[in-house]
PAZAPA-4460 file (N, C-alpha, C; in steps of 0.05 Angstrom, whole numbers, plus 32768, in hexadecimal, padded with zeros to 4 digits):
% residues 216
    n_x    n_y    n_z   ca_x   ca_y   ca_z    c_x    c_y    c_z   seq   type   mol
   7B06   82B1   810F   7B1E   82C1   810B   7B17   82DA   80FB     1      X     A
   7B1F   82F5   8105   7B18   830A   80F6   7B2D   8309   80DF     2      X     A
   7B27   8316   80CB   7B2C   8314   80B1   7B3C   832D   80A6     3      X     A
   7B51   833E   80A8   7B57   8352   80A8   7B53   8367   8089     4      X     A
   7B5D   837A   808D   7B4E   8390   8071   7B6C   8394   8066     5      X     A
   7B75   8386   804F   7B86   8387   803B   7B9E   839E   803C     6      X     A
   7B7D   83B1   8032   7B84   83C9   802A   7B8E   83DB   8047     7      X     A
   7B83   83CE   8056   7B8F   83E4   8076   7BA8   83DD   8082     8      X     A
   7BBD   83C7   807A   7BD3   83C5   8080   7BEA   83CB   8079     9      X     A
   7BFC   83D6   808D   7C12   83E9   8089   7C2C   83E2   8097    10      X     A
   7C44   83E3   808A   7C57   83D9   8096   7C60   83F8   80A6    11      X     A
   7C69   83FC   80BA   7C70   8415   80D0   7C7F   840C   80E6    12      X     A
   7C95   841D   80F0   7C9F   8426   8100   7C8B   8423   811E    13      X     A
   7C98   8419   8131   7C81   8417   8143   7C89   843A   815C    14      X     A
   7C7A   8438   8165   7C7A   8459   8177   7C7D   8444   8190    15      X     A
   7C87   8456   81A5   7C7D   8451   81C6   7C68   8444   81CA    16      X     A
   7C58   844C   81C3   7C40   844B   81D1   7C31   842E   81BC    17      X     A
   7C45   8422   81AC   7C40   8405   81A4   7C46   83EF   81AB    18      X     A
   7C5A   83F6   81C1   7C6D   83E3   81D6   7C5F   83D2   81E5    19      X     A
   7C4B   83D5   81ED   7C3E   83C9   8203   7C30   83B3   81ED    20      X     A
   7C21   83B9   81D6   7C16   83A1   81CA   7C2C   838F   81B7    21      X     A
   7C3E   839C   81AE   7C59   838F   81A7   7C63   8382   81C3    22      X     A
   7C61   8382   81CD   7C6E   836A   81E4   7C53   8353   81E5    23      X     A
   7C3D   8358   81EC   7C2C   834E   81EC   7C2C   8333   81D3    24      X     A
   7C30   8338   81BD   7C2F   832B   81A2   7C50   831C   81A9    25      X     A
   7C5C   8324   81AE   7C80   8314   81AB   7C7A   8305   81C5    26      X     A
   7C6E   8305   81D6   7C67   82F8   81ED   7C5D   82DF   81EB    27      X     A
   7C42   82DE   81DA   7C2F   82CB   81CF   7C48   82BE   81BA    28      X     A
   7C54   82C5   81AA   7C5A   82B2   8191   7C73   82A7   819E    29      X     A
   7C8C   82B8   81B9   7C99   82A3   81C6   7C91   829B   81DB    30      X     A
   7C81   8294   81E8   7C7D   8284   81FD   7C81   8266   81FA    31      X     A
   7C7E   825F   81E6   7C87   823C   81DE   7CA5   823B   81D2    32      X     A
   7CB9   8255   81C9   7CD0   824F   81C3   7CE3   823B   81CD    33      X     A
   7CE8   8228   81C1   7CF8   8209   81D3   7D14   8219   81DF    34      X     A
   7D21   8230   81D5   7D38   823B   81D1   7D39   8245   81F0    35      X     A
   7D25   825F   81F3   7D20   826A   8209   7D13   825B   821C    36      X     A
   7D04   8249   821A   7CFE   8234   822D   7D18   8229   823E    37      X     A
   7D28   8223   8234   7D3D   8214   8235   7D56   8226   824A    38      X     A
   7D4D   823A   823F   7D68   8255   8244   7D5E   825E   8267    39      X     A
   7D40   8264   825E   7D3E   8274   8278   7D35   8261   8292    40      X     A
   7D33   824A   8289   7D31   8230   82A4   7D17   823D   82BF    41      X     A
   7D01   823C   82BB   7CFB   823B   82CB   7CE3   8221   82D0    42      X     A
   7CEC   821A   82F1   7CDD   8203   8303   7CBB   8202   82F4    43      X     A
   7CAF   8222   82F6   7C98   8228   8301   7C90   822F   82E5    44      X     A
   7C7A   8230   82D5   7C70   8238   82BE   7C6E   825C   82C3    45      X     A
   7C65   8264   82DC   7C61   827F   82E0   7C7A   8292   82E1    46      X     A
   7C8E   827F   82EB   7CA8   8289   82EE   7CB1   828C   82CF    47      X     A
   7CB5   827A   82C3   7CBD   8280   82A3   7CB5   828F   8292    48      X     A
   7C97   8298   8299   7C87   82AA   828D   7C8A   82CB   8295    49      X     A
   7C94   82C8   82AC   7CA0   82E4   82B8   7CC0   82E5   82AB    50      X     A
   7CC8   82D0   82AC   7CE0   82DC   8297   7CE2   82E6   827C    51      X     A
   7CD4   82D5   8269   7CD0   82D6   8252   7CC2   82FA   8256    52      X     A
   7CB0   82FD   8264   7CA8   831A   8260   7CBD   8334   8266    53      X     A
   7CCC   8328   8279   7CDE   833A   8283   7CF5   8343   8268    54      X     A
   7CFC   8329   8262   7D03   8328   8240   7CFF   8338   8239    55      X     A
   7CEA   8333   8229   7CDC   8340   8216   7CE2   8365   821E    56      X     A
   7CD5   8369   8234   7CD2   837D   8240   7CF9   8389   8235    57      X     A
   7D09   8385   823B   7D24   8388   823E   7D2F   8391   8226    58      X     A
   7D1E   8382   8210   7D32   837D   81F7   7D1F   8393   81EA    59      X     A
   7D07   8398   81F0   7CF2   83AF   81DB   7D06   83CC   81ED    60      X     A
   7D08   83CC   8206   7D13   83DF   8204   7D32   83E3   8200    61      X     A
   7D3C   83D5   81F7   7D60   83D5   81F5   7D5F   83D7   81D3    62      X     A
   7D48   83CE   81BD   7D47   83D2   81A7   7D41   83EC   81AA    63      X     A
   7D2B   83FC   81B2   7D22   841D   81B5   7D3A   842B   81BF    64      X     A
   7D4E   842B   81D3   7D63   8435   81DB   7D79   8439   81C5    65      X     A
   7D7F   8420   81B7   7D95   8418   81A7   7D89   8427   8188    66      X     A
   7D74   842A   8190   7D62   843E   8167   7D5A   8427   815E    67      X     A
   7D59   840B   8163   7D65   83FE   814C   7D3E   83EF   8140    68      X     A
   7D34   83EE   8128   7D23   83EC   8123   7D07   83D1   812E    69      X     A
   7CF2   83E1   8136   7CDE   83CE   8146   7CCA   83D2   812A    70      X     A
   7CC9   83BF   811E   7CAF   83C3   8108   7C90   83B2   810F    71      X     A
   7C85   83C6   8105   7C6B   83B8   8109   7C5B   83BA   80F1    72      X     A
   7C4A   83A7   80EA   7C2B   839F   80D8   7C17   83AF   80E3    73      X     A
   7C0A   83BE   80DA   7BF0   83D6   80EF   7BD4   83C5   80DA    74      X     A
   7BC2   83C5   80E3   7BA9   83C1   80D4   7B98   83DE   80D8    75      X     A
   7B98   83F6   80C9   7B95   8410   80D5   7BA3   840F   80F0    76      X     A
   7B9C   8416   8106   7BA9   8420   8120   7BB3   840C   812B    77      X     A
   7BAC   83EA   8126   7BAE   83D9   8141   7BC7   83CB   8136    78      X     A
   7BE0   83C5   8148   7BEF   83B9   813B   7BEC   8397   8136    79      X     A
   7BF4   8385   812C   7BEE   836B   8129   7C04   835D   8122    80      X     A
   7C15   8367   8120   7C27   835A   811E   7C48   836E   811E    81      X     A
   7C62   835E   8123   7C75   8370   812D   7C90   8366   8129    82      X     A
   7C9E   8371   8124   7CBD   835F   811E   7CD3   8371   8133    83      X     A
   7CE7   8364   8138   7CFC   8382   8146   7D1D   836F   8133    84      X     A
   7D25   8381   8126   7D40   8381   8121   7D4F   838D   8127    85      X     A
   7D72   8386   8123   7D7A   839D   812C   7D99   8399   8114    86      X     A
   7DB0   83B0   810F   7DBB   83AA   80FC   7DD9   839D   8119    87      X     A
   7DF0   838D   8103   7DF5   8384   810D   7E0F   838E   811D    88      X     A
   7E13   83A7   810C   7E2A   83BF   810D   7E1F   83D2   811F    89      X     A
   7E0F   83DB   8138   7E06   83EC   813C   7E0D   83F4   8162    90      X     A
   7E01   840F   816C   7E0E   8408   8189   7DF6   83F7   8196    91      X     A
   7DEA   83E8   8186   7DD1   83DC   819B   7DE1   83BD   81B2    92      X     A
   7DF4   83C0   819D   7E07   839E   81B3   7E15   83A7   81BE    93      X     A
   7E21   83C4   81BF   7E2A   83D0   81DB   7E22   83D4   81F6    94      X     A
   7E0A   83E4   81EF   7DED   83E3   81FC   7DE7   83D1   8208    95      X     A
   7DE8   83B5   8201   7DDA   8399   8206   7DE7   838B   8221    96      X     A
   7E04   8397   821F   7E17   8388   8233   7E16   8392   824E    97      X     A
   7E10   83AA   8245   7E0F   83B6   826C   7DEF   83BE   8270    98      X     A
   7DDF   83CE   8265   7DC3   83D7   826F   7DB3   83B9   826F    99      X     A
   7DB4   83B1   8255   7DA8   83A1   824F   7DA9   8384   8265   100      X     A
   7DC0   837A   8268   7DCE   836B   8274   7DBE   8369   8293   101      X     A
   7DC7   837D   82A4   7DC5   8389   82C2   7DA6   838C   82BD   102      X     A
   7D92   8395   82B4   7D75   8390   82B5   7D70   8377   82B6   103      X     A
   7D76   8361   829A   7D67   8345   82A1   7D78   8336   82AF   104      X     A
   7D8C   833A   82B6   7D96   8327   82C8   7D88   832C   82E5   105      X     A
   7D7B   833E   82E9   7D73   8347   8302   7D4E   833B   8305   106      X     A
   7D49   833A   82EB   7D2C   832C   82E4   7D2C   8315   82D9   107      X     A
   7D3F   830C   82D0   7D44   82ED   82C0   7D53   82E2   82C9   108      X     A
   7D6C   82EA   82DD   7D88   82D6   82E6   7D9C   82DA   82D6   109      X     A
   7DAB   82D5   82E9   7DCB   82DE   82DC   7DD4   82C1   82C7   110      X     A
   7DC4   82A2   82CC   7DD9   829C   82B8   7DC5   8295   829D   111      X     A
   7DAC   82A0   829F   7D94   82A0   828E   7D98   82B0   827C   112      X     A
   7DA4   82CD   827C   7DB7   82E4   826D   7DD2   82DA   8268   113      X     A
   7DDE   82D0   8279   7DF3   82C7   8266   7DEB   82B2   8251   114      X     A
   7DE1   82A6   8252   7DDB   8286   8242   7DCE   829A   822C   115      X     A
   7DC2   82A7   8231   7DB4   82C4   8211   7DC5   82D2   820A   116      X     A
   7DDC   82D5   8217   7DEA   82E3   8209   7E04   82D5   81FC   117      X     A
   7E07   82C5   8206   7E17   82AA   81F4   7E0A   82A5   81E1   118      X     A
   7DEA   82A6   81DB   7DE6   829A   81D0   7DE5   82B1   81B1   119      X     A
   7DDE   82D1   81BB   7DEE   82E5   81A7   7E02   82E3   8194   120      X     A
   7E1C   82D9   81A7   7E38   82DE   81A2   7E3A   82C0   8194   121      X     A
   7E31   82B3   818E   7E2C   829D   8185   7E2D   829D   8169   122      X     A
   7E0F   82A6   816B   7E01   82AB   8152   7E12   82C3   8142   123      X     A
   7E16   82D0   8149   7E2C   82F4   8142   7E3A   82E2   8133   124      X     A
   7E50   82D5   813B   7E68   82BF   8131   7E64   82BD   8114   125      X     A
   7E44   82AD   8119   7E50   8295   810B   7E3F   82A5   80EA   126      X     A
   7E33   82C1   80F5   7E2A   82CE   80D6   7E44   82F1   80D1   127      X     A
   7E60   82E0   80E8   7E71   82FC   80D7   7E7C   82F8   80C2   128      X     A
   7E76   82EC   80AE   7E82   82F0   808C   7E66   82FE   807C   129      X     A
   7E51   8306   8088   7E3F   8316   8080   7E3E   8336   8088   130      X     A
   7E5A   8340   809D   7E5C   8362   8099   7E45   8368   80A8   131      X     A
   7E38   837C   80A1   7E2F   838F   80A9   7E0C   837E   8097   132      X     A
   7DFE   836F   80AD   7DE0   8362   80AE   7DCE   836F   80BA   133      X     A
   7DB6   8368   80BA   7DA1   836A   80CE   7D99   8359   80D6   134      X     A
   7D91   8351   80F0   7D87   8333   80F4   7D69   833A   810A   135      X     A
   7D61   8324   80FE   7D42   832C   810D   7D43   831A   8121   136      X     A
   7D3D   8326   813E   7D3E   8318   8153   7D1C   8317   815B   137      X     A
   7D0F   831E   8150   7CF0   8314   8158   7CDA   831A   8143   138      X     A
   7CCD   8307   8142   7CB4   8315   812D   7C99   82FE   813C   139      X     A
   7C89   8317   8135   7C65   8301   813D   7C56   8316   8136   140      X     A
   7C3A   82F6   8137   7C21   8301   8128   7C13   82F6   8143   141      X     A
   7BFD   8314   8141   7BE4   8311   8155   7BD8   82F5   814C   142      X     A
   7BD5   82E2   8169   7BD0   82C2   815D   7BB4   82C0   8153   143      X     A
   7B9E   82D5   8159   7B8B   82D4   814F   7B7B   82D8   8135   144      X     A
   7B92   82E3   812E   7B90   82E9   810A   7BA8   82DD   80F6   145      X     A
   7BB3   82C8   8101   7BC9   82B8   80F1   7BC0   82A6   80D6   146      X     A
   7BCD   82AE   80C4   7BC0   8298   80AA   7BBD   82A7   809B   147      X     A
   7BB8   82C0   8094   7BB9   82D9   8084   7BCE   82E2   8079   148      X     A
   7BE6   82D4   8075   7BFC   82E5   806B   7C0B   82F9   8074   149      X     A
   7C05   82FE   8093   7C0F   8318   809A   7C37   8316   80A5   150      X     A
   7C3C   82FD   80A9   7C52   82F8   80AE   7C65   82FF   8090   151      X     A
   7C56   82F2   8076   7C63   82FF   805D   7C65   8315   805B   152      X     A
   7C4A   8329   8066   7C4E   8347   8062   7C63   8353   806E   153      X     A
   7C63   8347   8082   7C7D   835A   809F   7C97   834E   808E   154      X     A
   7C9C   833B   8081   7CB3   8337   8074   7CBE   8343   805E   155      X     A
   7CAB   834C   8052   7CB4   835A   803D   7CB6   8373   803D   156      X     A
   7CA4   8379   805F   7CAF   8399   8064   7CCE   8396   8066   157      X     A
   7CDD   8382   8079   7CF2   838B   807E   7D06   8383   8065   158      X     A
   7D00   8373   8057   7D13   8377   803B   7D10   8398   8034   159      X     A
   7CF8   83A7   8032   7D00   83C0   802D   7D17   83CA   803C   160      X     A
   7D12   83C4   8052   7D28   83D2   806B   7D44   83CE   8061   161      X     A
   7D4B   83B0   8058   7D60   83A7   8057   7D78   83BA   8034   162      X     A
   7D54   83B2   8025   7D60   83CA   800B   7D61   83DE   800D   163      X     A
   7D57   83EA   801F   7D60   840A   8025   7D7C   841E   8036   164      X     A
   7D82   83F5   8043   7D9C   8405   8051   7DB8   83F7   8039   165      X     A
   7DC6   840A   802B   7DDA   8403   8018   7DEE   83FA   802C   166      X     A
   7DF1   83F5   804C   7E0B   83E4   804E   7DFE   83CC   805B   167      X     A
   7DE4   83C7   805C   7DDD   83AC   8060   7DE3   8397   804D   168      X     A
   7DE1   8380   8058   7DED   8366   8047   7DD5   8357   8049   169      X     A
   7DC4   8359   8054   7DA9   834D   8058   7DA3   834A   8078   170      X     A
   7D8A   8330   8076   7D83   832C   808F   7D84   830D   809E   171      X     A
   7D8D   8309   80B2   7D91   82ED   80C1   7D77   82EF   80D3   172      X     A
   7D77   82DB   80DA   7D63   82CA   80F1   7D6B   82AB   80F3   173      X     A
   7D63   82B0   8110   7D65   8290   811C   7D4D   8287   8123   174      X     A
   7D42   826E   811C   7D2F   825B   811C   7D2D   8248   8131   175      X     A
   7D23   8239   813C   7D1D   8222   814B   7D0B   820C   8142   176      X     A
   7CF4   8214   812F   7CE0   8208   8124   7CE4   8203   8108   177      X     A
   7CE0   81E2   8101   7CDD   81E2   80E5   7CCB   81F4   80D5   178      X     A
   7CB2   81F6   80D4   7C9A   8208   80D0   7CA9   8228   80CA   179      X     A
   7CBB   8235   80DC   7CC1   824F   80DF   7CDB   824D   80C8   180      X     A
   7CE7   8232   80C3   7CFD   822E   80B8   7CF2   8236   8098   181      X     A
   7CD3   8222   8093   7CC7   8229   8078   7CBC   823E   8070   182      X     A
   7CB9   8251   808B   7CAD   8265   8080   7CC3   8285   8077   183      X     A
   7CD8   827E   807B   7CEB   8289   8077   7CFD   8284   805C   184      X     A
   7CF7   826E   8062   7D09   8261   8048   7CF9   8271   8036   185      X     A
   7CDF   826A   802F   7CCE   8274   8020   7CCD   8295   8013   186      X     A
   7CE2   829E   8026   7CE1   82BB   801A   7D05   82BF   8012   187      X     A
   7D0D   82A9   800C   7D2E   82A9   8007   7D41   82A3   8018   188      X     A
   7D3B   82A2   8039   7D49   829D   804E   7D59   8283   8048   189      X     A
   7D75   827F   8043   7D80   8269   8044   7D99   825F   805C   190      X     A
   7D90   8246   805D   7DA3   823F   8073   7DC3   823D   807F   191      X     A
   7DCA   824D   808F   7DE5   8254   8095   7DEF   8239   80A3   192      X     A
   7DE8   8236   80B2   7DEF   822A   80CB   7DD9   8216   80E1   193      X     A
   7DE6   8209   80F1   7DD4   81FB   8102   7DDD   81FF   811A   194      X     A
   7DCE   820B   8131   7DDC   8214   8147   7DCC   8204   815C   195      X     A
   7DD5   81FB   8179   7DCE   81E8   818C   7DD3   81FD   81A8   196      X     A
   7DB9   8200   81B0   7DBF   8212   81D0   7DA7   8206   81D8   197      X     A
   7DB1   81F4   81FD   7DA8   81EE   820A   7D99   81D0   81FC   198      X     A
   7DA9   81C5   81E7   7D9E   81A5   81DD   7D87   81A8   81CA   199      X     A
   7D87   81C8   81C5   7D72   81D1   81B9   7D7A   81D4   8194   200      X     A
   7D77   81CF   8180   7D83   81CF   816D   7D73   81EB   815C   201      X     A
   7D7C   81FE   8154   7D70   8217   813F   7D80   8213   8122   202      X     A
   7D71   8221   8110   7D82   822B   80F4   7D84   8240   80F6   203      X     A
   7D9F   8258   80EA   7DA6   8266   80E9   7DA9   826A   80D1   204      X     A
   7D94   8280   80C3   7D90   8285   80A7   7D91   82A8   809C   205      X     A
   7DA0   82A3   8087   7DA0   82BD   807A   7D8D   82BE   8063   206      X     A
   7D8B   82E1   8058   7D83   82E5   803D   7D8F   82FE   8034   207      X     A
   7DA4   82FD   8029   7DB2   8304   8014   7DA5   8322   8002   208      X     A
   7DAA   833B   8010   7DA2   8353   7FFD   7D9F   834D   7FDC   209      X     A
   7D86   834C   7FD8   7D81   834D   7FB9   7D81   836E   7FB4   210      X     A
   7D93   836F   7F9B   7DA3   8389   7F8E   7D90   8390   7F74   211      X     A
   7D88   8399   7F66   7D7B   8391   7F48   7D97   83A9   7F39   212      X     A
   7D9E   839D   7F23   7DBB   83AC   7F17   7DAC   83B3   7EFB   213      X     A
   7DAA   83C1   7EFB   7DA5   83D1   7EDB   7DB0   83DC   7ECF   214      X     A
   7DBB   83D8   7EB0   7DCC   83E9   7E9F   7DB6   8403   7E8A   215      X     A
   7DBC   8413   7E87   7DA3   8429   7E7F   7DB2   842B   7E5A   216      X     A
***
């Protein structure tokens, strides 16, 4: 396993022209998702793997359309890791219902998009006494350099994100994996909810904008 250089990692904004290895990486870390397994039903292993890409493909560009932030880990130039959030107040779920919609249903199926998009309006629900959030709908690490801490680094980029926007309330994510449950927890993520799509059971977890209040 290559061993990465400390000092060369940078939390950044990803460009165009990062898209293609940002899908690549969210590709590799969901291909075993029990969630999306479940959702997009396909017979054939090749067939599900053309969805899941088509996915992917769908949602990197409906986050780039909508503004809404694609972060990446760079080791100097190469990226290695990548998160995409988006806030929860924004026009990116406008966006989502018609462009977004009419693309994967045309590459994934009409009730494979609906069952994802239930499974949105779901999740939306059950975190509206949190206002105006961010929720991270994907994060991964290049699997060949995992074990390094780089999943902590990309997390604490986006706590910056979250302290920098004053009407955020913090950040949600949904889980499927115990393992993904601890590594979250681990940075304050606490548990909202327990949500069930397709017999499939996730946690739905927040973390709470830390404020620091000082009297001078």
């Amino acid at each position: 396993m290559r061993v990465l250089q400390q000092d060369q990692l940078a939390v950044k904004y990803l460009l165009p022209e990062d898209t293609r290895v940002a899908a690549s990486l969210l590709y590799q870390a969901y291909h075993d998702d029990p969630i999306l397994r479940a959702m997009l039903m396909a017979k054939k292993e090749q067939d599900y793997e053309a969805k899941l890409r088509a996915l992917i493909r769908e949602e990197l560009v409906s986050f780039g359309q909508g503004q809404q932030p694609i972060v990446g880990l760079f080791e100097g130039s190469n990226l290695v890791a990548t998160a995409c959030v988006f806030e929860a107040q924004s026009n990116l779920q406008a966006s989502r219902y018609w462009h977004w919609r009419l693309r994967l249903m045309m590459s994934a199926g009409y009730l494979q998009t609906q069952q994802l998009i239930e499974k949105e309006d779901t999740i939306r629900l059950a975190l509206s006494e949190y206002g105006h959030y961010y929720f991270l709908a994907f994060i991964a690490v290049d699997p060949h350099i995992q074990g390094q801490g780089l999943g902590h680094y990309l997390l604490a980029g986006l706590d910056d994100l979250v302290v920098t926007n004053n009407a955020a309330s913090g950040m949600a994510v949904f889980v499927t994996k115990i393992e993904q449950k601890a590594f979250f927890a681990s940075h304050g993520y606490q548990s909202v909810k327990t949500l069930c799509f397709n017999k499939v059971n996730g946690e739905l977890m927040f973390k709470k904008k830390i404020t620091d209040i000082t009297e001078e």
